[in-house]
LUMSE-518974 format. One record per atom (N, C-alpha, C, O): residue number from 1; x, y, z. Coordinates in steps of 0.1 Angstrom, whole numbers, plus 5000, padded with zeros to 4 digits. Layout:
BEGIN
nr=NUM X=X Y=Y Z=Z;
...
//
This chain:
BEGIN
nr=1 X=1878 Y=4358 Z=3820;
nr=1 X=1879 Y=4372 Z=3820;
nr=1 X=1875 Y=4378 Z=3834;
nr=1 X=1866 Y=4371 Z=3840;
nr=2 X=1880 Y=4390 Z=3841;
nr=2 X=1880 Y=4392 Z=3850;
nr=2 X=1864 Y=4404 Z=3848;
nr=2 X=1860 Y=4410 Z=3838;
nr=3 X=1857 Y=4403 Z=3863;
nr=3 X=1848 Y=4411 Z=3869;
nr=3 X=1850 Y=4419 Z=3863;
nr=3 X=1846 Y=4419 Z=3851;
nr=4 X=1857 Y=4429 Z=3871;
nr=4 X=1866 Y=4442 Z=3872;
nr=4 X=1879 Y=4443 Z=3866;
nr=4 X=1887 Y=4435 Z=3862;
nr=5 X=1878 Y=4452 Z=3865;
nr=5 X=1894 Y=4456 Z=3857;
nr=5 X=1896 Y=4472 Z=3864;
nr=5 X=1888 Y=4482 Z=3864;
nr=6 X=1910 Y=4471 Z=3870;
nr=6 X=1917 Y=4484 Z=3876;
nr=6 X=1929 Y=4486 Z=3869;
nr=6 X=1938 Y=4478 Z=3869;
nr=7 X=1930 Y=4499 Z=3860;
nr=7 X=1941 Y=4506 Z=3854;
nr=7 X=1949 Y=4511 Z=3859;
nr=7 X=1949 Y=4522 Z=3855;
nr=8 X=1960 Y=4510 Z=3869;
nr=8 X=1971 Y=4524 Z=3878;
nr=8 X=1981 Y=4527 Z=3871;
nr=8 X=1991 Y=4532 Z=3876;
nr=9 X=1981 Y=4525 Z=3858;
nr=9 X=1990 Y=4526 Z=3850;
nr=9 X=1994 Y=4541 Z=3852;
nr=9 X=1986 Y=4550 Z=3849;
nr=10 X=2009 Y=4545 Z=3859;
nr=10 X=2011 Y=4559 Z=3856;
nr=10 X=2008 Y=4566 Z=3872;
nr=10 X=2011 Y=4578 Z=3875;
nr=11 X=2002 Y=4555 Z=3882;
nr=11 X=2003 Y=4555 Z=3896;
nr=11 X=2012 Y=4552 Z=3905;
nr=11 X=2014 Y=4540 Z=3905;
nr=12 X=2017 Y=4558 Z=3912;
nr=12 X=2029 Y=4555 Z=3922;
nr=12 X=2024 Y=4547 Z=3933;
nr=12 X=2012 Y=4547 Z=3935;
nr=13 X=2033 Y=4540 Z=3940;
nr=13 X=2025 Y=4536 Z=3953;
nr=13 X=2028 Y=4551 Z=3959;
nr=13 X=2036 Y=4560 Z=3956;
nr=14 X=2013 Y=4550 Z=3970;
nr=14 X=2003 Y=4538 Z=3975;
nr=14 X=1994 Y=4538 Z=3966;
nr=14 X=1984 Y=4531 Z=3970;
nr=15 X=1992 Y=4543 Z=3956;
nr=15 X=1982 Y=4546 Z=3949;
nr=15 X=1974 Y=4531 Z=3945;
nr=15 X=1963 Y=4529 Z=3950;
nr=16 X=1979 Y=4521 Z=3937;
nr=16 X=1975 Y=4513 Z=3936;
nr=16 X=1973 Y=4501 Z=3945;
nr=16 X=1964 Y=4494 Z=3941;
nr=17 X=1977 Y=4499 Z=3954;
nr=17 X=1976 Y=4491 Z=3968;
nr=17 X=1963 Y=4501 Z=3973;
nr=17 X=1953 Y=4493 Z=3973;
nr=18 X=1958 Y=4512 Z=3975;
nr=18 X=1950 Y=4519 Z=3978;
nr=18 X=1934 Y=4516 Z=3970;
nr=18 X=1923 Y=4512 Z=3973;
nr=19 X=1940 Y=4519 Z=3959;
nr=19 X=1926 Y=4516 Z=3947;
nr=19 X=1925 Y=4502 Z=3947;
nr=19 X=1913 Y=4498 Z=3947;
nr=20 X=1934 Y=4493 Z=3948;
nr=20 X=1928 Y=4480 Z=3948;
nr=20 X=1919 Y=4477 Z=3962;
nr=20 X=1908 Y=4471 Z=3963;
nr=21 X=1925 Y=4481 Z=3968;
nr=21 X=1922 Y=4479 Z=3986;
nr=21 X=1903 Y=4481 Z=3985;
nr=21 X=1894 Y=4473 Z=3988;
nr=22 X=1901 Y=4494 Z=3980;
nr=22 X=1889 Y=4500 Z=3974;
nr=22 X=1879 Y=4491 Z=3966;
nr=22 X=1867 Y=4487 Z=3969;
nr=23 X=1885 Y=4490 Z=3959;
nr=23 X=1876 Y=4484 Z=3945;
nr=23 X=1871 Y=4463 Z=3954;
nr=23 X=1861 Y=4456 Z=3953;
nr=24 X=1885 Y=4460 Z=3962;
nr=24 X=1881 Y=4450 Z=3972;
nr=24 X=1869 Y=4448 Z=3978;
nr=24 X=1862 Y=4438 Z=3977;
nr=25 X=1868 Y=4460 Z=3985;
nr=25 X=1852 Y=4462 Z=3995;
nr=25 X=1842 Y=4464 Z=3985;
nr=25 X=1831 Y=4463 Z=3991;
nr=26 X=1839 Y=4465 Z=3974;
nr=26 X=1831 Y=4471 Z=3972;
nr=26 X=1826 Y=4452 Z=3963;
nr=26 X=1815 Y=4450 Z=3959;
nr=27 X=1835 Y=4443 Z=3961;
nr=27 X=1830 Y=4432 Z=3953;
nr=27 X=1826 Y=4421 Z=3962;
nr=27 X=1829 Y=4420 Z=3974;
nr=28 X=1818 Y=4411 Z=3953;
nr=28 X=1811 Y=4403 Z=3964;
nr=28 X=1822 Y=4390 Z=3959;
nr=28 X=1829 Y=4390 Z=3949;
nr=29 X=1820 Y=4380 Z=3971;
nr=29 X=1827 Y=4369 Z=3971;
nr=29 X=1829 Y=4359 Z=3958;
nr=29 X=1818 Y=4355 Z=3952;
nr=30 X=1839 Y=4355 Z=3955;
nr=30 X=1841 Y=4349 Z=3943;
nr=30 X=1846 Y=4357 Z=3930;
nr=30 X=1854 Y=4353 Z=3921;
nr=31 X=1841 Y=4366 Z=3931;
nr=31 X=1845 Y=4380 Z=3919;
nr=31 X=1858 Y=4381 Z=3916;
nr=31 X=1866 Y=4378 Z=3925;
nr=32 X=1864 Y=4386 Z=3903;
nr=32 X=1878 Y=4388 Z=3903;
nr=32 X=1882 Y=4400 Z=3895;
nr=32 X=1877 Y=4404 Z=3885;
nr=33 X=1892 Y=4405 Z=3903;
nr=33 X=1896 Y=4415 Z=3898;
nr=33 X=1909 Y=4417 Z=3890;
nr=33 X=1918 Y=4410 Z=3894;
nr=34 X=1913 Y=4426 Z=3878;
nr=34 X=1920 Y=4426 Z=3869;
nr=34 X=1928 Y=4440 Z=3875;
nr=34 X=1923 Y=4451 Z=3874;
nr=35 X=1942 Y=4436 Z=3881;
nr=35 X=1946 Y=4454 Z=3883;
nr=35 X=1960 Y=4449 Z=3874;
nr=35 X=1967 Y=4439 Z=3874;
nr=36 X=1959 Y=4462 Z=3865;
nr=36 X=1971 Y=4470 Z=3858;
nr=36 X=1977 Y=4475 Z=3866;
nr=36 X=1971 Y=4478 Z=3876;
nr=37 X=1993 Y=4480 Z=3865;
nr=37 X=2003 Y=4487 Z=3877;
nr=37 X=2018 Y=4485 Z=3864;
nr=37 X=2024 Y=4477 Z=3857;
nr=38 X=2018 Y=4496 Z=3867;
nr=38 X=2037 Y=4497 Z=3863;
nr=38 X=2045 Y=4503 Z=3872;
nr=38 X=2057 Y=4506 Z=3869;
nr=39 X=2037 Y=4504 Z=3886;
nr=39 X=2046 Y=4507 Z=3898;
nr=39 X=2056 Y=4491 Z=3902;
nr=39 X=2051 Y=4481 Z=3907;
nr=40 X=2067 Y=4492 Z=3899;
nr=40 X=2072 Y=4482 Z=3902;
nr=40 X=2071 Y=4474 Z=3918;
nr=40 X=2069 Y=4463 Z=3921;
nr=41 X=2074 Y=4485 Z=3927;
nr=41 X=2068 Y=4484 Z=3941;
nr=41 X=2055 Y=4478 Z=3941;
nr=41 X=2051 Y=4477 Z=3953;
nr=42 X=2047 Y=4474 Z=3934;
nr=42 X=2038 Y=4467 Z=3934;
nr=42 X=2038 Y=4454 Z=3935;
nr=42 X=2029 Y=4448 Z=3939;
nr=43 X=2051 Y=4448 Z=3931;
nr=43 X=2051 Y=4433 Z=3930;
nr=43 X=2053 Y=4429 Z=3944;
nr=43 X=2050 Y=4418 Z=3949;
nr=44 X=2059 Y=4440 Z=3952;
nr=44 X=2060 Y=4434 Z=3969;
nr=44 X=2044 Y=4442 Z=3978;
nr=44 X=2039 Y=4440 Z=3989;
nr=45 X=2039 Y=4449 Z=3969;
nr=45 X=2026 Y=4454 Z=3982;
nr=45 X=2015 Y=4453 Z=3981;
nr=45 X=2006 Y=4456 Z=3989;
nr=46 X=2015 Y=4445 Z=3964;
nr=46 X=2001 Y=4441 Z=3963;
nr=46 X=1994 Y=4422 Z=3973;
nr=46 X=1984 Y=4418 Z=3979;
nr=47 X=2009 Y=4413 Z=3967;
nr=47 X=2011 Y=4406 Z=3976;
nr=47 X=2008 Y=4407 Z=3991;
nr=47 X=2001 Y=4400 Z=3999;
nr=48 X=2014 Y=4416 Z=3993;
nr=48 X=2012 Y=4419 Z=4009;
nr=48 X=1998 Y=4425 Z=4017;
nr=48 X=1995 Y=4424 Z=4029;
nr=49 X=1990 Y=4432 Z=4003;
nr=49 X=1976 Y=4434 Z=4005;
nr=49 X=1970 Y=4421 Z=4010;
nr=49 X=1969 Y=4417 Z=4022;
nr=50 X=1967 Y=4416 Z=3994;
nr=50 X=1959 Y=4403 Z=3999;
nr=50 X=1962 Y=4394 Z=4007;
nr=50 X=1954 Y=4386 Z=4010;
nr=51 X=1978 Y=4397 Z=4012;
nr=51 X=1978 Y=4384 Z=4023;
nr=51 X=1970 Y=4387 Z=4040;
nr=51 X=1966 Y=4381 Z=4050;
nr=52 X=1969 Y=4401 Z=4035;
nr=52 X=1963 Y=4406 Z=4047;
nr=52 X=1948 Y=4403 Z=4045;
nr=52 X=1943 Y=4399 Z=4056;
nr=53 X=1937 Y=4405 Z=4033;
nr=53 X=1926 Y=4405 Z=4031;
nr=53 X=1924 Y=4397 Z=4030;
nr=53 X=1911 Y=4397 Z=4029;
nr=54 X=1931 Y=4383 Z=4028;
nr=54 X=1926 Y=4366 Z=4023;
nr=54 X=1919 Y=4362 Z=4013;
nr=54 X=1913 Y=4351 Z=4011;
nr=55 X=1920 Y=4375 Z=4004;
nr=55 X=1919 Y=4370 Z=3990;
nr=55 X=1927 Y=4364 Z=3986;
nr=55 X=1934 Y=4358 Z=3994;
nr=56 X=1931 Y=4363 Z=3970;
nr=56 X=1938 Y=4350 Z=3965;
nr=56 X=1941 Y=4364 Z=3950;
nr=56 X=1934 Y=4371 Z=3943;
nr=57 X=1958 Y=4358 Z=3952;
nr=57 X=1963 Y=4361 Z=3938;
nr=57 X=1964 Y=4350 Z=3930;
nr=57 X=1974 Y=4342 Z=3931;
nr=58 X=1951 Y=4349 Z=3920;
nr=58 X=1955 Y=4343 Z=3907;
nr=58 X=1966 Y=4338 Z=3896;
nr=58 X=1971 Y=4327 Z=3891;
nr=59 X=1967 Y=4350 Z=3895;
nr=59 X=1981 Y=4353 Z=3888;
nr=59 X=1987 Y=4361 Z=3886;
nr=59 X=1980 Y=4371 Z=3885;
nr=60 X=1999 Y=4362 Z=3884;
nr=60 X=2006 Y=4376 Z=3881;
nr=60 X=2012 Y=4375 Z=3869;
nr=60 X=2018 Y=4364 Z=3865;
nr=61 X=2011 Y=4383 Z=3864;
nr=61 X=2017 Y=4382 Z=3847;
nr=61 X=2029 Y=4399 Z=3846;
nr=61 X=2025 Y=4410 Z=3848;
nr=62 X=2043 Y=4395 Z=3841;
nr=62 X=2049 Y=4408 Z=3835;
nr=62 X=2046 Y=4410 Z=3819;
nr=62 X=2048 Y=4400 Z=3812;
nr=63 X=2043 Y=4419 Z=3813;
nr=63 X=2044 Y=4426 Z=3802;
nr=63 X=2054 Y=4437 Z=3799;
nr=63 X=2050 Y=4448 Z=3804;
nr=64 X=2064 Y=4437 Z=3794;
nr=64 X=2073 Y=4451 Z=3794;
nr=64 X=2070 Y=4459 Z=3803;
nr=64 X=2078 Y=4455 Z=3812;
nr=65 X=2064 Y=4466 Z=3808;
nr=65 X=2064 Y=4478 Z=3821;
nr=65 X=2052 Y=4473 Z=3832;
nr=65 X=2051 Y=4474 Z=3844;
nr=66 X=2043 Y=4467 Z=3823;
nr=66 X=2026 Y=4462 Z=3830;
nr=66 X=2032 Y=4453 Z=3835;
nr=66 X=2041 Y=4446 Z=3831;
nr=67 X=2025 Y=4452 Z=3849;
nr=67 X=2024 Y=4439 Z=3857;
nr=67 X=2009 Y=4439 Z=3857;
nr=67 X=2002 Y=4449 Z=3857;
nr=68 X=2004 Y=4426 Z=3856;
nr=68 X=1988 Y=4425 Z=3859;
nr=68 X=1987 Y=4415 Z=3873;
nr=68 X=1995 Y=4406 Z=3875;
nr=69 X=1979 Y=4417 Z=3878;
nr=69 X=1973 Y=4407 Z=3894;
nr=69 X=1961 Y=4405 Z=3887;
nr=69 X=1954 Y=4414 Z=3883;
nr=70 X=1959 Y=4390 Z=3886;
nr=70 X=1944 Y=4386 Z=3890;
nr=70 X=1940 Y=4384 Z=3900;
nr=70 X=1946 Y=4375 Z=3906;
nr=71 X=1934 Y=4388 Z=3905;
nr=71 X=1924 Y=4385 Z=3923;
nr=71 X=1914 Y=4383 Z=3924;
nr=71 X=1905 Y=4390 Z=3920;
nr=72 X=1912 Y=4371 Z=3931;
nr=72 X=1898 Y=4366 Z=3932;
nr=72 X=1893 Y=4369 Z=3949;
nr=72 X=1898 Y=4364 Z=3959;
nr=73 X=1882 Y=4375 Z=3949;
nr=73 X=1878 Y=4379 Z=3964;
nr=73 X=1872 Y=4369 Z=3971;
nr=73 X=1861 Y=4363 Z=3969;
nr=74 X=1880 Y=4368 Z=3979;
nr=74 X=1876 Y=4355 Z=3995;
nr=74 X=1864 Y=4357 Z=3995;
nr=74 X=1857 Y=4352 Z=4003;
//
């Protein structure tokens, strides 16, 4: 089970690349975070976050509209 859990359900980008970006700084190493997103643009910018911050995508899971990212903080 994840740390954290982030909802953007109903957020456009950047919204969620933004709030995750956020909720990032604020966790300590090892921690993982659970973000929700039905911005489809999400499947190319959340990727592109963490490749920048050197955390680690877990997993990505689709559910009918939900995409979920697990992230675990470098």
């Amino acid at each position: 089970m994840a740390d954290i859990k982030l909802n953007t359900v109903g957020k456009k980008c950047p919204m969620p690349v933004l709030m995750t970006k956020k909720e990032l700084k604020k966790m300590s190493s090892g921690q993982t975070l659970e973000l929700i997103s039905d911005d489809r643009g999400a499947l190319k910018d959340v990727p592109a976050l963490i490749n920048k911050t050197g955390d680690t995508i877990v997993e990505t899971k689709e559910e009918g509209d939900n995409i979920t990212f697990t992230i675990k903080k470098a």
